[in-house]
Structures are given as structure tokens and as C-alpha cells.
C-alpha positions, 0 to 999 in steps of 0.5 A: 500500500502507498500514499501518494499526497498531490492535488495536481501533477506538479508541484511538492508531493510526499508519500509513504507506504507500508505492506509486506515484502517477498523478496527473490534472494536472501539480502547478505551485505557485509554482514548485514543479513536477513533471515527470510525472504518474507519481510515487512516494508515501509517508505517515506519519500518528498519529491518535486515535479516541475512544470517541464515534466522534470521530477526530482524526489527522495525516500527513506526505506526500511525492511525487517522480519518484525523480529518472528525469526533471528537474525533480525538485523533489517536493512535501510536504504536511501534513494533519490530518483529523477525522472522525465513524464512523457 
């Protein structure tokens, strides 16, 4: 589930999001390491789109099991995107 908060296609926006994740492989970095491919998820994100159809924007993400099964390290990522609407 994602909210995205906009009365227009121009403009600030904000959005988040929270749901449940089934992910491909098992995340293992450099220690960092979950336990199960079933993982909870949540966003928070600000952009900008401009009136040349140019949208820059950034989102904090988190995933985690919840702590059902160890190790529960979770992972945090942090994106930042651009992007041109046709």
C-alpha cells in the first residue's frame, strides 16, 4: 500500500507506504543479513515535479522480519530518483 499526497501533477508531493515484502534472494551485505525472504516494508519519500515534466524526489526505506525469526538485523536504504513524464 502507498500514499501518494498531490492535488495536481506538479508541484511538492510526499508519500509513504507500508505492506509486506517477498523478496527473490536472501539480502547478505557485509554482514548485514536477513533471515527470510518474507519481510515487512515501509517508505517515506518528498519529491518535486516541475512544470517541464522534470521530477526530482527522495525516500527513506526500511525492511525487517518484525523480529518472528533471528537474525533480525533489517536493512535501510536511501534513494533519490529523477525522472522525465512523457
Amino acid at each position: 500500500m502507498c500514499f501518494v499526497f498531490a492535488d495536481n501533477l506538479r508541484g511538492l508531493y510526499f508519500e509513504g507506504g507500508i505492506g509486506v515484502h517477498r523478496l527473490s534472494d536472501l539480502y547478505n551485505n557485509d554482514g548485514r543479513r536477513l533471515s527470510t525472504l518474507f519481510q515487512f516494508g515501509d517508505h517515506l519519500g518528498v519529491g518535486y515535479v516541475f512544470d517541464n515534466n522534470w521530477e526530482i524526489g527522495g525516500k527513506i526505506q526500511h525492511f525487517s522480519n518484525g523480529g518472528y525469526r533471528k537474525p533480525n538485523s533489517g536493512v535501510n536504504f536511501i534513494e533519490v530518483k529523477s525522472a522525465y513524464h512523457f
